[in-house]
C-alpha positions in Angstrom: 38.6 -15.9 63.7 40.3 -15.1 60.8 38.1 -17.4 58.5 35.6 -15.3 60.3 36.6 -12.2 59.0 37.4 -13.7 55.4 33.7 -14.9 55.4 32.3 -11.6 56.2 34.6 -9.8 53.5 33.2 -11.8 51.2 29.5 -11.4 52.1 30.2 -7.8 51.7 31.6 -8.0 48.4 29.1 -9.9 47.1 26.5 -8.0 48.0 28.1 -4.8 46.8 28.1 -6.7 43.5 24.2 -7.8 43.7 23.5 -4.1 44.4 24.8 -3.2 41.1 22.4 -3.8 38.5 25.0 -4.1 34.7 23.9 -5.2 31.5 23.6 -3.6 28.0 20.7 -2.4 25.9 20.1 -2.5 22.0 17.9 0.0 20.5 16.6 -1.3 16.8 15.6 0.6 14.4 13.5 -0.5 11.1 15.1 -1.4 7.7 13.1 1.3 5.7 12.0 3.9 8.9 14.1 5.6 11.2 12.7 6.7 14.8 15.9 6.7 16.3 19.1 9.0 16.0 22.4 7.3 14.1 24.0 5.0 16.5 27.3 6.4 18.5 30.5 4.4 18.6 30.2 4.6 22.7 27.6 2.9 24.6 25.2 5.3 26.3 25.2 5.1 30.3 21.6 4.2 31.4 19.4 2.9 34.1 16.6 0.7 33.9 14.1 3.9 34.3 15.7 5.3 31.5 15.1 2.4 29.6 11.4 2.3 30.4 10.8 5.6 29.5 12.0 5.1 26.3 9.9 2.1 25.6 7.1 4.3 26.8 8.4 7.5 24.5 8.4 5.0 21.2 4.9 3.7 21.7 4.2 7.5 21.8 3.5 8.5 25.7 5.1 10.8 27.6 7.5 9.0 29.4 6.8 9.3 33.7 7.1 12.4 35.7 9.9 11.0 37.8 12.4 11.3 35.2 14.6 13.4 35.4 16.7 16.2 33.2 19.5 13.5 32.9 17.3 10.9 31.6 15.6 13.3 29.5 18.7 13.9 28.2 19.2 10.1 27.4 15.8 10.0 25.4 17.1 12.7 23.7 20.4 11.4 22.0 18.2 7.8 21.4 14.7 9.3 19.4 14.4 11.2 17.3 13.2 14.9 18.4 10.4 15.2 16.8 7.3 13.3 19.1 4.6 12.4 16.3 7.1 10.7 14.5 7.1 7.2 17.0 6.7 3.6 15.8 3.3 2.6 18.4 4.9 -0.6 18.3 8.2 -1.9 20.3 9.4 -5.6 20.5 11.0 -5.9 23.8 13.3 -9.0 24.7 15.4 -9.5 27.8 18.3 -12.2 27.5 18.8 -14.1 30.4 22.2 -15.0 31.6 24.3 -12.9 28.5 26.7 -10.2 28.6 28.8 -8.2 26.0 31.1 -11.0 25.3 28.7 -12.9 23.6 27.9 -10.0 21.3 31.8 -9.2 20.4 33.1 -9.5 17.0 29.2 -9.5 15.3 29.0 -9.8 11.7 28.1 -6.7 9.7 24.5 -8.8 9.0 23.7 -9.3 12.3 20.6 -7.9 14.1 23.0 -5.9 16.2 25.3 -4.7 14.3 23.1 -1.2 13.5 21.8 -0.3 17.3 21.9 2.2 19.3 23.5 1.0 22.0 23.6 1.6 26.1 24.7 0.1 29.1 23.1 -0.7 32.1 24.0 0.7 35.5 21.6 0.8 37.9 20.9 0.3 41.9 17.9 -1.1 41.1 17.1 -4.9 39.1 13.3 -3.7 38.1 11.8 -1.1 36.6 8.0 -0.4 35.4 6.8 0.7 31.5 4.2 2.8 33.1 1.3 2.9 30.2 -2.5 3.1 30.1 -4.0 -0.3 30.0 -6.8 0.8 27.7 -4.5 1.7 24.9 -2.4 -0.5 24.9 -2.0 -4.1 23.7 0.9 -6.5 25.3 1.4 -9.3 23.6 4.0 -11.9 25.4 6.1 -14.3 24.2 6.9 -16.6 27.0 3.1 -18.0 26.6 3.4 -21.6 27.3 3.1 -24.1 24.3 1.1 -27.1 24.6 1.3 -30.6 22.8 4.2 -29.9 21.6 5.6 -32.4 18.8 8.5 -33.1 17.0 6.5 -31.8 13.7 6.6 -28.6 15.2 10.4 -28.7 15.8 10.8 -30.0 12.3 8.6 -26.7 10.9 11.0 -24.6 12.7 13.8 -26.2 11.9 13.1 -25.7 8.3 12.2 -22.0 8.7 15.3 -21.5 10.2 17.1 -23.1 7.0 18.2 -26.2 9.4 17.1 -29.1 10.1 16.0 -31.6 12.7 15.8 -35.4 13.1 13.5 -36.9 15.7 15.4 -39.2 18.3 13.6 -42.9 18.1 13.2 -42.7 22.4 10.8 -40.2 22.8 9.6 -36.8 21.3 11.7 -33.8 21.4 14.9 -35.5 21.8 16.0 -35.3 18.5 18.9 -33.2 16.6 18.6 -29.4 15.7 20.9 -28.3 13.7 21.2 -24.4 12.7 23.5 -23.0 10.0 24.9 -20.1 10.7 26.2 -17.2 8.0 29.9 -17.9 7.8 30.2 -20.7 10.2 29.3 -24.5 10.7 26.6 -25.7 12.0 25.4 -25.7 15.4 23.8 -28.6 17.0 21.8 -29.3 19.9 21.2 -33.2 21.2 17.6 -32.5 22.8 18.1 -35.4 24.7 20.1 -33.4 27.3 18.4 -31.2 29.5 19.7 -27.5 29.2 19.7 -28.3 25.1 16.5 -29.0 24.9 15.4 -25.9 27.0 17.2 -23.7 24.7 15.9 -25.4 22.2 11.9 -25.0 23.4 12.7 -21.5 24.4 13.7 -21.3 20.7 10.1 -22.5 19.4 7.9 -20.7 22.0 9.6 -17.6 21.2 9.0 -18.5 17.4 5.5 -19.5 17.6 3.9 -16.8 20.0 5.3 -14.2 17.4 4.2 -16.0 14.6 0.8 -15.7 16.4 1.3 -12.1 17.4 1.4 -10.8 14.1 -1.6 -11.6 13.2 -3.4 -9.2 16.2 -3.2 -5.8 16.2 -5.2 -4.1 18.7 -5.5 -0.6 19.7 -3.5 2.5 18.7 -0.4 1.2 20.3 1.2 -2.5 20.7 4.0 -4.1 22.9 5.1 -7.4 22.0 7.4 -8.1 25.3 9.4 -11.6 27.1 12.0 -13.2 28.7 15.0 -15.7 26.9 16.6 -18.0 29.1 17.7 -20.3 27.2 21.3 -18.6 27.0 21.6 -18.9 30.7 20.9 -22.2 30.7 23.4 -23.2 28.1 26.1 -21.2 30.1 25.4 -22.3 33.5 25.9 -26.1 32.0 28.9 -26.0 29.1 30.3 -22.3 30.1 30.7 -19.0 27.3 31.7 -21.6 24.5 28.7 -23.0 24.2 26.4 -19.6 25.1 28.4 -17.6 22.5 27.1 -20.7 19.9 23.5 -20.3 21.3 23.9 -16.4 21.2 24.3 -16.7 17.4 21.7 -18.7 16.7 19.5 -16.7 18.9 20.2 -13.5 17.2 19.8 -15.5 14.0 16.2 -16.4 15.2 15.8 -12.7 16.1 16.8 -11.0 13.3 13.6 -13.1 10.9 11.3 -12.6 13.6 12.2 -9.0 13.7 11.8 -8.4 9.8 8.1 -10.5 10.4 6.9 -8.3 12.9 8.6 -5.4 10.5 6.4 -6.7 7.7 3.4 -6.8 9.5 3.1 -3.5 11.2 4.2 -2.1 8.0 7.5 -0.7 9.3 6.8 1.1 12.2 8.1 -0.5 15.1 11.8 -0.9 17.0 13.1 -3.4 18.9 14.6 -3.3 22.3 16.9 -5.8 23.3 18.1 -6.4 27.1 21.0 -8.4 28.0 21.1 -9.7 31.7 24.3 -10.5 32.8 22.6 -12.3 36.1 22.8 -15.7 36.5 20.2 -18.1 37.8 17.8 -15.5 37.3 15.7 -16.6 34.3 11.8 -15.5 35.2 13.1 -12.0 37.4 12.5 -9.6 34.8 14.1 -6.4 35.1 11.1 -4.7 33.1 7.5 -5.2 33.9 4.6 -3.3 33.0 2.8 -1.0 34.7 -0.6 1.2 34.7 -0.5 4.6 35.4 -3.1 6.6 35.8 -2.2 9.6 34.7 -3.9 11.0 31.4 -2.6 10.6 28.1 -3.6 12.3 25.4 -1.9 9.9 22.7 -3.9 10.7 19.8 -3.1 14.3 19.8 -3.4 15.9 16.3 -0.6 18.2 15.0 -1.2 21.6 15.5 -1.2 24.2 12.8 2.2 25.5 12.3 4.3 21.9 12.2 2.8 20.7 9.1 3.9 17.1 8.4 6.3 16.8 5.6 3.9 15.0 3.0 1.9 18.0 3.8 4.6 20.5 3.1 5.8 18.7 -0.2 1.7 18.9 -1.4 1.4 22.2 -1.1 5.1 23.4 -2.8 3.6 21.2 -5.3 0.3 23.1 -5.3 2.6 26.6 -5.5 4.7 25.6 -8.1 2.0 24.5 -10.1 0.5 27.5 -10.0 3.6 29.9 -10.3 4.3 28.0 -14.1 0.9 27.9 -15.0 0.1 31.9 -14.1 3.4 32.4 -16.1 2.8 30.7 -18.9 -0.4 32.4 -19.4 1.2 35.9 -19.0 3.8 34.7 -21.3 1.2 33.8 -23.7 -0.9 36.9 -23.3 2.4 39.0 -24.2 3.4 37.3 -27.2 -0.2 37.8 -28.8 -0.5 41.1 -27.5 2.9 42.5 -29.4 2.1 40.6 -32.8 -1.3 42.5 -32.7 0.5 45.6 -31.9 3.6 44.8 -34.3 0.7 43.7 -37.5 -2.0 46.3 -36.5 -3.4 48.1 -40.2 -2.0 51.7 -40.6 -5.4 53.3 -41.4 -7.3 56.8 -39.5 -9.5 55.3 -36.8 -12.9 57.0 -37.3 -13.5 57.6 -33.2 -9.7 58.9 -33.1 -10.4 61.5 -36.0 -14.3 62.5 -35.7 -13.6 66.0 -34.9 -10.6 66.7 -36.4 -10.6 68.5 -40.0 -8.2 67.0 -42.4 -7.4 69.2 -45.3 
C-alpha cells in the first residue's frame, strides 16, 4: 500500500511538472536597425501567446484580439512603439532539448549576448502565429535534404572555418571539426548516431537558409523551424556535451543570421526559443496559423506623423530658404545705403519745379 501511495505521489508531481510549459526566449535585433527597445538586465515573464503576438507585431500585423492588456504590455517593453517601423521579416528557431544553462557565461560575440530576453511560463506547450496566408511567405528550415554527400559536409565544414574528413566505411561518418572563438575544437565522430544527427541537423539548417535567401515573396516573410540536434546530444552524453553543441550551434546561427541580415537588407529580427523538454523534438511549441480576420498591412502613414527622412527634407527645404531670403535682403541693404550714402548733391528738377529760387 504504501508503494501505492508513493506511485501515485509521483504521478502527480509529474504531471504538475508537464503542465508547466518553461523555457526562455531571445529577441534579436539587426546590426545596423533597431525594431526593438534596449535589452533589460531581467528576463521578461511571458507566455507562448505573448510570444506569437510578437512574431505577428514584427512582421507588421496586429497581433490577435485575445491578447490581453498584460500581454500588450509585454509587446510594449519588447518593440519599439512606433508600428510602421517593423522589420516584415522574423527568423524564428526553437531549440529542442536546451535550457539557460547552456546559454550561461556567453561571450560578448555571441549571437545572444545583445537580446532581449524572456522566459517562458505557460499552461499551455502550443501556441498559433495567427497571419494571413496571402501575405505572407513561410519559409521552413527543417525541409528534408536529399542525396546527401560527404562533399556537402566538407562545403559546410569549410564555411564554418572547420573542417571534415570522410570516414573510409561509408558516407557521412567522417570527422567534423568546429573551432570555436576562444576555445578548442569541437569534434563530432559521425559514425555515432546522436553525432551524426546533430551534425545533419547542422547542414539542413544551413542549406535551407542558404536557399531561403534567395526568395523573397510578398510584403512580409517568416523563415521558421525546429533544432533537435541539442536534444539529441544531451539525451546521449548529458549537459557536457550539449553545452559543446550549443556553442557551435549559436556559432552556425550567428553567420546565418548576418546572411539572412544581408539579404533582406537589414530589416529583419530573429527569435530564438529554447525548449527545455526532452524527447520532444518535432512538438513545436509555435505553429502557424490563418486567421481570417482583415489586415490592412500596407496602411500608409497618415498626415501628421511624417517619417523622419521626411521631416529632415523639409527642415532642409526651410533652412534653405531662410539663408537664401536672407542673403538677398542682406544684399539689397548694403546696395541700397551705398546709393543713399554716394547719391550727387544736386536740385532734382521734379522736387523744385514750382518753387522760385532767388
Amino acid at each position: 500500500m504504501q508503494a501505492f501511495y508513493i506511485f501515485l505521489v509521483s504521478l502527480l508531481l509529474t504531471l504538475n511538472f508537464k503542465v508547466e510549459a518553461s523555457g526562455s526566449v531571445f529577441f534579436i535585433d539587426g546590426s545596423n536597425t533597431q525594431y526593438l527597445r534596449p535589452p533589460s538586465d531581467q528576463a521578461l515573464p511571458m507566455s507562448l501567446s505573448q510570444v506569437s503576438a510578437a512574431v505577428s507585431a514584427l512582421l507588421g500585423f496586429a497581433p490577435p484580439a485575445t491578447l490581453t492588456a498584460d500581454g500588450s504590455s509585454k509587446l510594449n517593453k519588447i518593440l519599439k512603439p512606433n508600428p510602421f517601423e517593423r522589420p516584415r521579416a522574423a527568423f524564428v528557431l526553437e531549440i529542442a532539448g536546451a535550457d539557460d544553462a547552456l546559454v550561461e557565461a556567453l561571450p560578448s560575440h555571441s549571437l545572444l549576448s545583445n537580446a532581449v530576453k524572456g522566459s517562458i511560463s505557460s499552461d499551455s506547450y502550443k501556441a498559433d502565429i495567427e497571419l494571413p496566408e496571402s501575405e505572407v511567405h513561410v519559409v521552413s528550415v527543417n525541409e528534408p535534404l536529399t542525396d546527401v554527400t560527404d562533399k556537402d559536409m566538407i562545403e559546410f565544414a569549410s564555411w564554418l572555418g572547420g573542417s571534415y574528413v570522410a570516414g573510409s566505411a561509408e558516407p557521412l561518418a567522417g570527422l567534423l571539426s568546429i573551432p570555436l572563438v576562444g576555445a578548442a575544437n569541437v569534434e563530432f565522430h559521425l559514425e555515432k548516431e546522436a553525432e551524426r544527427k546533430f551534425a545533419l541537423n547542422l547542414l539542413e539548417l544551413y542549406k535551407n537558409i542558404r536557399q531561403a535567401i534567395n526568395l523573397h515573396e510578398g510584403p512580409a516573410e517568416l523563415t521558421v523551424g525546429r533544432f533537435g540536434g541539442i536534444d539529441a546530444l544531451a539525451q546521449e552524453y548529458g549537459q557536457v556535451m550539449a553545452k559543446k553543441g550549443m556553442d557551435v550551434l549559436l556559432a552556425t546561427l550567428s553567420k546565418l543570421f548576418d546572411l539572412l541580415e544581408t539579404s533582406h537588407k537589414g530589416q529583419i529580427v530573429g527569435v530564438i526559443v529554447l525548449d527545455d523538454r526532452v524527447n520532444q523534438e518535432a512538438a513545436n511549441l509555435l505553429s502557424i496559423g490563418s486567421s481570417s480576420r482583415s489586415y490592412a498591412r500596407s496602411m500608409a502613414e497618415v498626415e501628421g506623423v511624417p517619417s523622419a527622412a521626411i521631416i529632415a527634407q523639409v527642415i532642409l527645404v526651410r533652412l534653405t530658404l531662410a539663408w537664401l531670403t536672407g542673403i538677398i535682403l542682406l544684399i539689397a541693404t548694403i546696395l541700397g545705403v551705398y546709393f543713399l550714402m554716394y547719391m550727387p548733391l544736386t536740385k532734382d528738377t521734379l522736387l523744385y519745379s514750382n518753387v522760385k529760387l532767388d
